[in-house]
Each structure stands twice: as C-alpha cells, then as structure tokens.
N, CA, C and O atoms as a CHARMM CRD file, in Angstrom:
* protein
*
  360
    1    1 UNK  N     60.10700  73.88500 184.14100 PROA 1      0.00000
    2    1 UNK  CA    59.61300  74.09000 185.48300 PROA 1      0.00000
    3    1 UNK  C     60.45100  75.12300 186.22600 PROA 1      0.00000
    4    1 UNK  O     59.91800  75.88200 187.03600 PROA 1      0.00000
    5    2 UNK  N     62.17900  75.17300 185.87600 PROA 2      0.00000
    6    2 UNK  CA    62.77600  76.00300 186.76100 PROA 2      0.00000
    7    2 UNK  C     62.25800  77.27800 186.47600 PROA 2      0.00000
    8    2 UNK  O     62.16000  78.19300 187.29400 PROA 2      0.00000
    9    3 UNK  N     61.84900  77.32400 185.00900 PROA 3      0.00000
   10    3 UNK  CA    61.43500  78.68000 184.52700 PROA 3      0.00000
   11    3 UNK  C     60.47300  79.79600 184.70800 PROA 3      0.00000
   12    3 UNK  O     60.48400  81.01900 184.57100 PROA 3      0.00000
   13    4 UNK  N     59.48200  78.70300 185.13900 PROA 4      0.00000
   14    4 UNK  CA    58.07800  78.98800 186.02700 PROA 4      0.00000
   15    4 UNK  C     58.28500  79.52100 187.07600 PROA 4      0.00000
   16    4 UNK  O     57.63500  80.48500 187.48200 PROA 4      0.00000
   17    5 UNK  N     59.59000  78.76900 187.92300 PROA 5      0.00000
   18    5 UNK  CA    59.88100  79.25900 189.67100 PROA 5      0.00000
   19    5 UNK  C     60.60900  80.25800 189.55600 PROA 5      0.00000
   20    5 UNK  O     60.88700  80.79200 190.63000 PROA 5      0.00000
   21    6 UNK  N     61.25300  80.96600 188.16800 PROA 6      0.00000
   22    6 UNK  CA    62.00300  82.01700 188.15600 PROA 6      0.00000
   23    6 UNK  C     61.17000  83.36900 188.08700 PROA 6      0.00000
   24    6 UNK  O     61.58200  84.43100 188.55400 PROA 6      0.00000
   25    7 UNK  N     59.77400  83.17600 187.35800 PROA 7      0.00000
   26    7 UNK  CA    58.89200  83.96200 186.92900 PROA 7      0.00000
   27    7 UNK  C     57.95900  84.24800 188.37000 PROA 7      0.00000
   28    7 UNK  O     57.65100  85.40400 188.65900 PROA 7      0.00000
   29    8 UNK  N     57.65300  83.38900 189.01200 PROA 8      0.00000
   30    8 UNK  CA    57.17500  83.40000 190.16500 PROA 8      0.00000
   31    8 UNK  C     57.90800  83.65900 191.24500 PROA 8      0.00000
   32    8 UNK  O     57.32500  84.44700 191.98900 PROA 8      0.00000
   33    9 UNK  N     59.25900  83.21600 191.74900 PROA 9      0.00000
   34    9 UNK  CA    60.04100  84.23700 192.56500 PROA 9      0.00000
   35    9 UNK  C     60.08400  85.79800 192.26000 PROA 9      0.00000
   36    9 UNK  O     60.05000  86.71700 193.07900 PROA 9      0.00000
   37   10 UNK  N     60.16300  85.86200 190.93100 PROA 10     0.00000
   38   10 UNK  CA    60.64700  87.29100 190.41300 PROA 10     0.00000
   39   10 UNK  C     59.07300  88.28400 190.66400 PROA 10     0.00000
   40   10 UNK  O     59.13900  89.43200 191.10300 PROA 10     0.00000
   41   11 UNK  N     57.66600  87.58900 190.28900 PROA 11     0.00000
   42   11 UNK  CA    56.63000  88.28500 190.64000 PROA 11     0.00000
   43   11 UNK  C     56.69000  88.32400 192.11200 PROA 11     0.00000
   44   11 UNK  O     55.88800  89.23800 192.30600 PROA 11     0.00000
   45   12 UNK  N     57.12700  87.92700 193.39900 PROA 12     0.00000
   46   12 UNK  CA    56.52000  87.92300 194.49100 PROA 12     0.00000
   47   12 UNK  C     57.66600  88.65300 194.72200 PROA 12     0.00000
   48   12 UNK  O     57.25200  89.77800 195.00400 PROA 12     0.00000
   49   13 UNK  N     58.73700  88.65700 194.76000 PROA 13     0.00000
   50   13 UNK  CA    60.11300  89.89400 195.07300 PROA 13     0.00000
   51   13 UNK  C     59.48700  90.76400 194.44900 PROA 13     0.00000
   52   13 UNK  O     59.09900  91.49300 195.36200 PROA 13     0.00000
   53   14 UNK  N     59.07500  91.24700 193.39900 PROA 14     0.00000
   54   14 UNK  CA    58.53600  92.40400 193.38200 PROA 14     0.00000
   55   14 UNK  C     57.16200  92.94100 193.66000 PROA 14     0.00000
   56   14 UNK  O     56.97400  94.15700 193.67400 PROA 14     0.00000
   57   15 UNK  N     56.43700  92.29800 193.82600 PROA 15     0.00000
   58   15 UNK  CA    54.96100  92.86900 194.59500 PROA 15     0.00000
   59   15 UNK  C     55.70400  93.43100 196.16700 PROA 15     0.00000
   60   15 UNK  O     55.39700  94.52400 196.64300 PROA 15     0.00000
   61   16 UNK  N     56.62600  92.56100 196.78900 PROA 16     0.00000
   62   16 UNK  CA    56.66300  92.70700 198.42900 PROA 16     0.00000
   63   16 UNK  C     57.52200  93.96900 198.04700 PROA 16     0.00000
   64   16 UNK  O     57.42200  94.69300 199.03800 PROA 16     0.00000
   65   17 UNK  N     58.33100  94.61900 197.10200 PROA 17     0.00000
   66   17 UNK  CA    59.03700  95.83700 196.86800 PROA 17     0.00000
   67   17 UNK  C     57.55700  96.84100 196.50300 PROA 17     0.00000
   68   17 UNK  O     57.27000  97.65600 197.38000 PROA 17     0.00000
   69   18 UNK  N     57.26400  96.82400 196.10200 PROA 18     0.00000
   70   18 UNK  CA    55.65900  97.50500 195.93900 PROA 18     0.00000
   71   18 UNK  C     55.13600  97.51100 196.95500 PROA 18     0.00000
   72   18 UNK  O     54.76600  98.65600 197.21700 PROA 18     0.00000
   73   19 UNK  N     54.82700  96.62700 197.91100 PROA 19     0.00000
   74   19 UNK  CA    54.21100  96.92800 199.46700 PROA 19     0.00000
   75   19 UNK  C     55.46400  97.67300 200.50600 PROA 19     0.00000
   76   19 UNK  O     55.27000  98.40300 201.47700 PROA 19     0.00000
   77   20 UNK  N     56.57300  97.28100 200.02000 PROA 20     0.00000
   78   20 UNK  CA    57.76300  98.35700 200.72400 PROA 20     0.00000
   79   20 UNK  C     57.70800  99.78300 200.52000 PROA 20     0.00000
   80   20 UNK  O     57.64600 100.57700 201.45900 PROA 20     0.00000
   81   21 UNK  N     57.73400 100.18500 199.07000 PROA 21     0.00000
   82   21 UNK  CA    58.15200 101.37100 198.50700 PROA 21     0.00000
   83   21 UNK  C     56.66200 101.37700 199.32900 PROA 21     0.00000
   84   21 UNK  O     56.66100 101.13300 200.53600 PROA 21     0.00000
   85   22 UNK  N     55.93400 101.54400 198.91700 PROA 22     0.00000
   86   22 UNK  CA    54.31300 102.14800 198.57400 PROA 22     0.00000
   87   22 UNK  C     53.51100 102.45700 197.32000 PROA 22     0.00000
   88   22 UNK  O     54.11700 103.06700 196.43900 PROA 22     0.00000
   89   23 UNK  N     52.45800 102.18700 197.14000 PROA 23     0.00000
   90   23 UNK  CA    51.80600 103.10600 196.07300 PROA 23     0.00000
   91   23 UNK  C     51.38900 104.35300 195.57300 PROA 23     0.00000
   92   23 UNK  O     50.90200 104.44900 194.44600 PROA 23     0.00000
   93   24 UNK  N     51.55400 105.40400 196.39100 PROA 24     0.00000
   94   24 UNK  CA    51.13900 106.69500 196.05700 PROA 24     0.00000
   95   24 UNK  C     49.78000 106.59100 196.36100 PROA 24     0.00000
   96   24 UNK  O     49.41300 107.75000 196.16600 PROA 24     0.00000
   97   25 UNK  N     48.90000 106.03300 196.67200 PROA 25     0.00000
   98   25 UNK  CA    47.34700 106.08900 196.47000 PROA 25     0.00000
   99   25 UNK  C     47.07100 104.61700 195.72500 PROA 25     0.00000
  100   25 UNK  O     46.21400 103.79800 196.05700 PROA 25     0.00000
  101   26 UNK  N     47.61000 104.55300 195.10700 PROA 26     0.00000
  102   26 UNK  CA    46.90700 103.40000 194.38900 PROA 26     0.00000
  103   26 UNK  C     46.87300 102.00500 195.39000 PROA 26     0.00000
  104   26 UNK  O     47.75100 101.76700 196.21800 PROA 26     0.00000
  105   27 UNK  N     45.55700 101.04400 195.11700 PROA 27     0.00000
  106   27 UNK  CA    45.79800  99.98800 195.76600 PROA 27     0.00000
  107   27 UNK  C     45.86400  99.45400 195.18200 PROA 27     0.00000
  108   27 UNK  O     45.66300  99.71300 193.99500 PROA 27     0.00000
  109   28 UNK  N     46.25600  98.14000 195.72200 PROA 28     0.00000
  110   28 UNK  CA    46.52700  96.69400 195.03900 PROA 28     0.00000
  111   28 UNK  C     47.74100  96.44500 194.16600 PROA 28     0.00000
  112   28 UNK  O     48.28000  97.54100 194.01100 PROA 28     0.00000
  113   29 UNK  N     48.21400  95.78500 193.71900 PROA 29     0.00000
  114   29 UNK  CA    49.67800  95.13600 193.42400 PROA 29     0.00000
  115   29 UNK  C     49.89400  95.23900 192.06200 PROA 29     0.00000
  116   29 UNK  O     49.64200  94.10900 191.64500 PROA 29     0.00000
  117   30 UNK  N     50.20400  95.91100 191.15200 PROA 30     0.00000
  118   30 UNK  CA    50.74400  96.64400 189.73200 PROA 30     0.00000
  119   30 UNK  C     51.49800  94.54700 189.48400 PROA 30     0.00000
  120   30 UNK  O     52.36600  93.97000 190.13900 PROA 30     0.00000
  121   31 UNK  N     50.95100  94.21700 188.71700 PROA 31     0.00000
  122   31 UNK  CA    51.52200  92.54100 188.36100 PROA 31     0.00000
  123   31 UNK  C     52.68100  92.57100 187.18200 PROA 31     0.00000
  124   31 UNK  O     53.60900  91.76900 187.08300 PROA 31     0.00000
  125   32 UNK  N     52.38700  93.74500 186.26900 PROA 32     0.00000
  126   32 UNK  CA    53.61700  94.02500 185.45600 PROA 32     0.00000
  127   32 UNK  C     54.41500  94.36200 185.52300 PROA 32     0.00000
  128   32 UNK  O     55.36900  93.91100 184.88800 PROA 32     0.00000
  129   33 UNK  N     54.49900  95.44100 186.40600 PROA 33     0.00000
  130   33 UNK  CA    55.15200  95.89500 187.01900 PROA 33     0.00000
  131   33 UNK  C     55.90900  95.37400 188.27200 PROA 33     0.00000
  132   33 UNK  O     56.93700  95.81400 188.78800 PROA 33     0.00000
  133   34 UNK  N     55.31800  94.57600 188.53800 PROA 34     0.00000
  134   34 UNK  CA    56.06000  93.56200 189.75100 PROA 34     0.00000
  135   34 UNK  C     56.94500  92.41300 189.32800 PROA 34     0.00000
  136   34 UNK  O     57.97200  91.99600 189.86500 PROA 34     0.00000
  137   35 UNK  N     56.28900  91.97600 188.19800 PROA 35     0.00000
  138   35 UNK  CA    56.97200  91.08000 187.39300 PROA 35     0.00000
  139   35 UNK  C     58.79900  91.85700 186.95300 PROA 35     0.00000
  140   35 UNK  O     59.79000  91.29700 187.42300 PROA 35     0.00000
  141   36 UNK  N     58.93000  92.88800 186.21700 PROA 36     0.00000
  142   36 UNK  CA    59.72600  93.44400 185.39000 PROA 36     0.00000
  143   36 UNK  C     60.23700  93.96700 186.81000 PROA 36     0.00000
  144   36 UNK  O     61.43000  93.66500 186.79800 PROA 36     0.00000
  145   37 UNK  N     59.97800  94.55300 187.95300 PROA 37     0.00000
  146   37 UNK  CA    61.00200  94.67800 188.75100 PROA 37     0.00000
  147   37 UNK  C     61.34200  93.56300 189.47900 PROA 37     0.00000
  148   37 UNK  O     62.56300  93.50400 189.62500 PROA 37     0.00000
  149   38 UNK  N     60.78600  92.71600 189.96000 PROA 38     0.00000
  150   38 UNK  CA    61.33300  91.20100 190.41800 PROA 38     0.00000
  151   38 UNK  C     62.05500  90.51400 189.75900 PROA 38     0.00000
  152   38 UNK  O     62.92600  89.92700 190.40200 PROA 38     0.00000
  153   39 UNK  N     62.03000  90.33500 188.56700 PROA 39     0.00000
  154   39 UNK  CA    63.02400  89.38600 187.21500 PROA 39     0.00000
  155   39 UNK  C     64.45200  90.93600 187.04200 PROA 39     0.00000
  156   39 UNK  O     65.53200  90.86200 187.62800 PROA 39     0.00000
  157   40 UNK  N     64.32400  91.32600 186.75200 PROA 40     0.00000
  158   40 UNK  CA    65.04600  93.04900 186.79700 PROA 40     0.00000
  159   40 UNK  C     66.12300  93.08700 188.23500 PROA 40     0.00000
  160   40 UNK  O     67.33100  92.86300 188.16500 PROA 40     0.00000
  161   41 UNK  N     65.44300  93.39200 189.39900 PROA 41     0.00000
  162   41 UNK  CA    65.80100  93.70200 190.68900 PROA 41     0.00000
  163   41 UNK  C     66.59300  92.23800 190.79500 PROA 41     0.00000
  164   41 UNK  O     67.80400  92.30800 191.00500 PROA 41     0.00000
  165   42 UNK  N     66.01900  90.97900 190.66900 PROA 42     0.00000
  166   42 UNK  CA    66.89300  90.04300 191.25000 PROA 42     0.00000
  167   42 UNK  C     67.66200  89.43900 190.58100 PROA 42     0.00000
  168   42 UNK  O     68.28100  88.48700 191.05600 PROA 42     0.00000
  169   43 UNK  N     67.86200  89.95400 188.95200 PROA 43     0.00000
  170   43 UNK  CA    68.90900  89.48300 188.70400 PROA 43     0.00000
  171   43 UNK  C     70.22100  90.29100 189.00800 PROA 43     0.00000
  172   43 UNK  O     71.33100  89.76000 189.02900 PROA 43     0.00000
  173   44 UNK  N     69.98400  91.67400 189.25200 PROA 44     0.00000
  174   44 UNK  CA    70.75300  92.66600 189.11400 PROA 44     0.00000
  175   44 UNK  C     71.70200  92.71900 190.99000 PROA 44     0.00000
  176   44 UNK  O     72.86900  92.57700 191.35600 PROA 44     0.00000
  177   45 UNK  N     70.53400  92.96700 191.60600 PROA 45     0.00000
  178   45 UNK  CA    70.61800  92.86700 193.15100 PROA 45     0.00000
  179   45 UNK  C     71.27300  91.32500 193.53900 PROA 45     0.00000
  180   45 UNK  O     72.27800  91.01000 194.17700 PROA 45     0.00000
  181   46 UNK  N     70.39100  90.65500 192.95900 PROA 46     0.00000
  182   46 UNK  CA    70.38000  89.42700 194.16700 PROA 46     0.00000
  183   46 UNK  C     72.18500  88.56400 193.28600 PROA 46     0.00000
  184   46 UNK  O     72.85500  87.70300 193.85600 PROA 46     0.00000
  185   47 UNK  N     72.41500  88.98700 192.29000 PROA 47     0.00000
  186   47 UNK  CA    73.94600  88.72900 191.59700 PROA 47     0.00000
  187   47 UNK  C     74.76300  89.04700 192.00600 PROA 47     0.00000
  188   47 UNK  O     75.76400  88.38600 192.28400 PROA 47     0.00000
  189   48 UNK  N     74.47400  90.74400 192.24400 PROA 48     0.00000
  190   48 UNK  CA    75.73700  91.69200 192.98900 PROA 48     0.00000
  191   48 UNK  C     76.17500  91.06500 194.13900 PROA 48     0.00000
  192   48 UNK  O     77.30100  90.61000 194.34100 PROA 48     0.00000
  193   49 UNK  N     75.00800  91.06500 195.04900 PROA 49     0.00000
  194   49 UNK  CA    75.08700  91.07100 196.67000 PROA 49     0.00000
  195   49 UNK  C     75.78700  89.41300 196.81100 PROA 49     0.00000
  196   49 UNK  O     76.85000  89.17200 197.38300 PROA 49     0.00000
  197   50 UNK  N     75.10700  88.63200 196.29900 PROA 50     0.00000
  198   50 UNK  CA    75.69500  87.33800 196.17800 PROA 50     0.00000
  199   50 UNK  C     77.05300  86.87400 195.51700 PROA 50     0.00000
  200   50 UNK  O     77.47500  85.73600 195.71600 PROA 50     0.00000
  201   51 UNK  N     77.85200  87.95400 194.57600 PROA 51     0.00000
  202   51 UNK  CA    79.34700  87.52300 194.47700 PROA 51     0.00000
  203   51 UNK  C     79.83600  88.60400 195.66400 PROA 51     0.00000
  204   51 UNK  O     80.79800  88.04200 196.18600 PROA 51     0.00000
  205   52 UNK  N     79.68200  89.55200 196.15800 PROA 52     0.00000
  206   52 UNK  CA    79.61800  90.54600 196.92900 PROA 52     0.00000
  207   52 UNK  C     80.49900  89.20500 197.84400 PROA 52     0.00000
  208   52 UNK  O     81.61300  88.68300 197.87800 PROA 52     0.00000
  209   53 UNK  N     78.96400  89.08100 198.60300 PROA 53     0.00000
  210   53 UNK  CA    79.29400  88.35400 199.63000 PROA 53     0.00000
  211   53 UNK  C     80.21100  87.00300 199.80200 PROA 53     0.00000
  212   53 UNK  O     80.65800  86.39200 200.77300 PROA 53     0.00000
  213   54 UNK  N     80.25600  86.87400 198.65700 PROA 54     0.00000
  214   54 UNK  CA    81.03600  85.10400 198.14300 PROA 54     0.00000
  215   54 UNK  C     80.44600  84.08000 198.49500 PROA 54     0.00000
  216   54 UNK  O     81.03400  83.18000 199.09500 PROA 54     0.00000
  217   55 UNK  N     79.09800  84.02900 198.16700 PROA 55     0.00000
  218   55 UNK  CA    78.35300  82.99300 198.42000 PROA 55     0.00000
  219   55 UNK  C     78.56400  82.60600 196.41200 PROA 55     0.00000
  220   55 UNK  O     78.36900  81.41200 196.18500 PROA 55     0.00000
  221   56 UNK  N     78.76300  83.09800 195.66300 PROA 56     0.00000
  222   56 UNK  CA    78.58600  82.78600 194.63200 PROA 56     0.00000
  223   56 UNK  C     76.90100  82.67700 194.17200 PROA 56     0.00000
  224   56 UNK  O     75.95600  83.33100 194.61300 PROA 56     0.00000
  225   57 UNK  N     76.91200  81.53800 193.06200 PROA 57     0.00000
  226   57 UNK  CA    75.40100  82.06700 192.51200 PROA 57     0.00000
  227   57 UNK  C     74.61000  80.57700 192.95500 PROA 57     0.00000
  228   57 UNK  O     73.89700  79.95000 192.17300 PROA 57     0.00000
  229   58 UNK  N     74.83800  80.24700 194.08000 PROA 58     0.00000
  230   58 UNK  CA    73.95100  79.90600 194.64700 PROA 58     0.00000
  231   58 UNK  C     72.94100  80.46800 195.45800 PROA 58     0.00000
  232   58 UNK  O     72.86500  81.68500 195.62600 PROA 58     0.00000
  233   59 UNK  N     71.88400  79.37600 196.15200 PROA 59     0.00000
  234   59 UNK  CA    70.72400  80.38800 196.65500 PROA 59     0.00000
  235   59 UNK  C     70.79200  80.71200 198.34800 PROA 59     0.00000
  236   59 UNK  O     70.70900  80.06300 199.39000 PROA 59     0.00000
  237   60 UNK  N     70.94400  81.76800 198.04100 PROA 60     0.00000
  238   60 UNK  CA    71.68300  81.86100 199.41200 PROA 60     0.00000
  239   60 UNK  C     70.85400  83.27600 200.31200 PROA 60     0.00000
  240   60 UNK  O     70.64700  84.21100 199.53800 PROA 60     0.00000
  241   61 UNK  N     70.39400  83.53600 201.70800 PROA 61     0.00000
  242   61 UNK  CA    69.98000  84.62300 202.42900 PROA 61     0.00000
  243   61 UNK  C     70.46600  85.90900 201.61900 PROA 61     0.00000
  244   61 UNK  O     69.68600  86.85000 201.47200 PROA 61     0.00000
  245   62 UNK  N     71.40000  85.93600 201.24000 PROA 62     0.00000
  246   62 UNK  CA    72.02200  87.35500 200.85200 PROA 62     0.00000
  247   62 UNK  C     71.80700  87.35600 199.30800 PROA 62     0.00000
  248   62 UNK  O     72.13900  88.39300 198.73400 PROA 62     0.00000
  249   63 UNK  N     71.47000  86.68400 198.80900 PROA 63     0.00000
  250   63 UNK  CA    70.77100  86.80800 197.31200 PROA 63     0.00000
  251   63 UNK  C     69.59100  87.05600 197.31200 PROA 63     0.00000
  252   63 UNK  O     69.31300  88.01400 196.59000 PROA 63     0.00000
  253   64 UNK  N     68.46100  86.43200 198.00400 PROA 64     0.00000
  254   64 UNK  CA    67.49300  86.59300 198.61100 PROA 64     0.00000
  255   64 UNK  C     67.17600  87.93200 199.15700 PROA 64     0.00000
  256   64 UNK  O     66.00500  88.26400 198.97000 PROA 64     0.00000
  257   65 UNK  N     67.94600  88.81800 199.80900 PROA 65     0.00000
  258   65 UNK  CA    67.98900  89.99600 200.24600 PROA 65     0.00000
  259   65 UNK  C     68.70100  90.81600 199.27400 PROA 65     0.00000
  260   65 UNK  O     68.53800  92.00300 199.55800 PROA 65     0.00000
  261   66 UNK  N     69.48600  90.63800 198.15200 PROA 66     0.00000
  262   66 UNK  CA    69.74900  91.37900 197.34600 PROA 66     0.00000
  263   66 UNK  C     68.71700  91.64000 196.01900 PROA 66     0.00000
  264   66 UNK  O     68.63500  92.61600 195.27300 PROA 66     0.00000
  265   67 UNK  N     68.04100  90.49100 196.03600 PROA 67     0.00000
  266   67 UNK  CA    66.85500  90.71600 194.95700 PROA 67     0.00000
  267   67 UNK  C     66.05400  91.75400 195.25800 PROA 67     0.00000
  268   67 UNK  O     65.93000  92.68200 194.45900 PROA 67     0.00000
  269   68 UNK  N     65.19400  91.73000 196.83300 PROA 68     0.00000
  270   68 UNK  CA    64.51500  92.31500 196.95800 PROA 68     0.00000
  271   68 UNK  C     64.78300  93.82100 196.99800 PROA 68     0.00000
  272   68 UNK  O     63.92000  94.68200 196.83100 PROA 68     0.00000
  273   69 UNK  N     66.32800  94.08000 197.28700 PROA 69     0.00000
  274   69 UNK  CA    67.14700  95.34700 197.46100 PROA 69     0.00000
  275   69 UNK  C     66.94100  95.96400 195.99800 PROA 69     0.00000
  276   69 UNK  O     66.47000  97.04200 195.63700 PROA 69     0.00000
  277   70 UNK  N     67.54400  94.72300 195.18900 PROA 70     0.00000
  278   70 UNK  CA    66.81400  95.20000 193.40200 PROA 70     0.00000
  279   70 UNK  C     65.87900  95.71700 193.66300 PROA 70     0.00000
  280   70 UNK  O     65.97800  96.61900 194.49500 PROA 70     0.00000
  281   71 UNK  N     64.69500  95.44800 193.16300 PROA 71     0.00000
  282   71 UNK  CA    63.35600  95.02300 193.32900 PROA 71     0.00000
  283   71 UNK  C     62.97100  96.74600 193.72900 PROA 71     0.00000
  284   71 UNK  O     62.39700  97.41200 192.86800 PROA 71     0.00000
  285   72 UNK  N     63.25000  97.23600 194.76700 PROA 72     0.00000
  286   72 UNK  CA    63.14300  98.10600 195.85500 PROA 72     0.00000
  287   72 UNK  C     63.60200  99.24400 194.79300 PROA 72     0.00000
  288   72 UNK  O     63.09900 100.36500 194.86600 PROA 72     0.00000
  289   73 UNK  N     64.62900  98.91000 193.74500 PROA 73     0.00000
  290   73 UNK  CA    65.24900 100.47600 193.44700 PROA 73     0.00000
  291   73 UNK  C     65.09400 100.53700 192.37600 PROA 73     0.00000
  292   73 UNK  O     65.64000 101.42400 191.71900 PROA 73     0.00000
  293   74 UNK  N     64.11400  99.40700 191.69700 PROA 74     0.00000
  294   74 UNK  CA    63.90100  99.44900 190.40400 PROA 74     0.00000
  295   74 UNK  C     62.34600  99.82800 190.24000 PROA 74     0.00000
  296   74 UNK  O     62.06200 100.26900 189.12600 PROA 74     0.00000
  297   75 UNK  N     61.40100  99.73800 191.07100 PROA 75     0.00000
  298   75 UNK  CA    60.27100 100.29800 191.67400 PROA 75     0.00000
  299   75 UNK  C     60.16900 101.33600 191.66100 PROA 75     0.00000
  300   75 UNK  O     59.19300 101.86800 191.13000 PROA 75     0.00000
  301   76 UNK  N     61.22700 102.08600 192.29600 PROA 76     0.00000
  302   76 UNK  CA    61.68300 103.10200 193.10800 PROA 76     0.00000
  303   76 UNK  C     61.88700 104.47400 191.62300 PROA 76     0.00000
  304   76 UNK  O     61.12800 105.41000 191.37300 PROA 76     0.00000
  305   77 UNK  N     63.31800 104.02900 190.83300 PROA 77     0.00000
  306   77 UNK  CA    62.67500 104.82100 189.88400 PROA 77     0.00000
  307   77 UNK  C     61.92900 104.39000 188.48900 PROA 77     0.00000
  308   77 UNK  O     62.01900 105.17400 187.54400 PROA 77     0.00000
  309   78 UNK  N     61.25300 103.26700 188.34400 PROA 78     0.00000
  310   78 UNK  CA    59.70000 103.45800 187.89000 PROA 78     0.00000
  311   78 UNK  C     58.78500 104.51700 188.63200 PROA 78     0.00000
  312   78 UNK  O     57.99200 105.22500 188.01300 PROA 78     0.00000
  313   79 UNK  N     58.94200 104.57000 189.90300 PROA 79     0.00000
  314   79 UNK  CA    57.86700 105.49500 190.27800 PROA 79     0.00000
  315   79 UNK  C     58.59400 107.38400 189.77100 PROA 79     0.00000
  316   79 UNK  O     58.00800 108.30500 189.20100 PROA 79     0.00000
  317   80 UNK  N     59.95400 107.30200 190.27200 PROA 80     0.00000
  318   80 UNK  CA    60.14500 108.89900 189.57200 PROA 80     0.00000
  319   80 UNK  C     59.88900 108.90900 188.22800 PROA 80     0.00000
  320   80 UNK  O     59.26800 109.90600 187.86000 PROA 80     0.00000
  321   81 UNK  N     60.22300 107.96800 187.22200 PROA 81     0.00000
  322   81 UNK  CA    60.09400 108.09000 185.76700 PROA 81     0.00000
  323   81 UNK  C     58.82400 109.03300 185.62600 PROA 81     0.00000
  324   81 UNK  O     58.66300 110.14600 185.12400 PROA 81     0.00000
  325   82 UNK  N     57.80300 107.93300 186.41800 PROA 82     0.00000
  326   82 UNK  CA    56.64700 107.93400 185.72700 PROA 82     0.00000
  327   82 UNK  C     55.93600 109.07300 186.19300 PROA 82     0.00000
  328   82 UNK  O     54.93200 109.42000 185.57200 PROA 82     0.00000
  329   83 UNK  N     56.40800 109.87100 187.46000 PROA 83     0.00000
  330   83 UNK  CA    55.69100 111.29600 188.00700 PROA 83     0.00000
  331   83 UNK  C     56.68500 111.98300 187.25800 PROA 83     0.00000
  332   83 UNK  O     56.27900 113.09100 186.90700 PROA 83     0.00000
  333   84 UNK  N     57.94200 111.70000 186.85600 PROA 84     0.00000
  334   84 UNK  CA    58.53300 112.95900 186.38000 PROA 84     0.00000
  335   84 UNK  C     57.60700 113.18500 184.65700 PROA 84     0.00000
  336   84 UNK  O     57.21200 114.31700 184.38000 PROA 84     0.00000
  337   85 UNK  N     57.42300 112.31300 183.91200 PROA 85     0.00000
  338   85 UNK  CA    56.72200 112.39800 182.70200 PROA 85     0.00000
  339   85 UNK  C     55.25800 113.08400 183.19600 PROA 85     0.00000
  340   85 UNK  O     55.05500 114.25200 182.86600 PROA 85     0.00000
  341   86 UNK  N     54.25800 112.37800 183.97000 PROA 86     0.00000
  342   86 UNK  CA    52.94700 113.29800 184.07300 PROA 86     0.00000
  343   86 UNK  C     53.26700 114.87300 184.74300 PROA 86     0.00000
  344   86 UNK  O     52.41700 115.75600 184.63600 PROA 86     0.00000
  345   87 UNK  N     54.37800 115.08000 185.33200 PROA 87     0.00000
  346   87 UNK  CA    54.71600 116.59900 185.82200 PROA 87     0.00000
  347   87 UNK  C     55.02800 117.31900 184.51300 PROA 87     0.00000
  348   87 UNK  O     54.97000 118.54800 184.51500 PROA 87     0.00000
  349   88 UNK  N     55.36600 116.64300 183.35000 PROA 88     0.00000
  350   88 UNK  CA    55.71400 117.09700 182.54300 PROA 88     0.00000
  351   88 UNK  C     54.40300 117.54000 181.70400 PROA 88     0.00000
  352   88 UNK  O     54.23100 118.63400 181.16500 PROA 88     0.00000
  353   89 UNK  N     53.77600 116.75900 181.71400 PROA 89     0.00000
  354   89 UNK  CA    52.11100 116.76700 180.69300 PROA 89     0.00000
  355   89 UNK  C     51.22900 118.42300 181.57400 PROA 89     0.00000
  356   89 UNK  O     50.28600 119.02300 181.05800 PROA 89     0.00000
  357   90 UNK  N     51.69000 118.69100 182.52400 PROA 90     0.00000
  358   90 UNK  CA    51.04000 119.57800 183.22800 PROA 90     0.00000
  359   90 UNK  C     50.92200 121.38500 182.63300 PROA 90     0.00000
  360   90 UNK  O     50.30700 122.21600 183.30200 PROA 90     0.00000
C-alpha cells in the first residue's frame, strides 16, 4: 500500500510541475512523463531539501516543496532534451 502512495504522490508532484513549467502547446498532462519526473524529482529534491533543512527523512513542508522543486527541473530538461533532438532532425 505504501507503494501505491509513493507512485501516486510521485504522479501528482509531477503533473502539478507540468502545469508549472508549461506545455509548449500541448494539452493535457504527459502521465509518463509525470510519473518519471515525480518519483525522479522527489526523490532527488524532496531528500536534498529535507536533510538541507534538518527535518531529516520525514514528511515534512520542505520535502514536500523540494519534490516539487525536483519535479520542476526534471521536466524542465526533459523539455530541452527533447527540442534539442527534434532541432536536430531539422
């Protein structure tokens, strides 16, 4: 069950980084992509920011805000990757 709430925190931290960044045009919510930056972004972000802060690895506001900080920059370059490769096809 915790595993489920890890998969499901990690999809909704990253869809709300997808409605942050933006889509370029595209609508609606990339789910694989939300997934792999939410599980990605919050282990990476929401770890840092949370020994950072010395809350340790409990669940804490500033883990919570460090996921999504993940989330945000792992989006972020998925989106250059992926225009720098089709600039390339040109």
């Amino acid at each position: 069950m915790l595993l489920l709430g890890i998969i499901l925190f990690g999809m909704l931290v990253g869809a709300a980084a997808q409605l942050i960044v933006g889509r370029s045009g595209r609508r609606g919510v990339d789910w694989g992509l939300a997934l792999v930056a939410g599980l990605v972004g919050s282990f990476v972000g929401g770890l840092v920011v949370s020994l950072v802060s010395g809350d340790g690895l409990a669940l804490r506001p500033s883990g919570i805000i460090g996921s999504l900080a993940g989330a945000v920059l792992v989006t972020l370059g998925w989106q250059w990757w992926r225009g720098r490769k089709h600039a390339a096809r040109r």
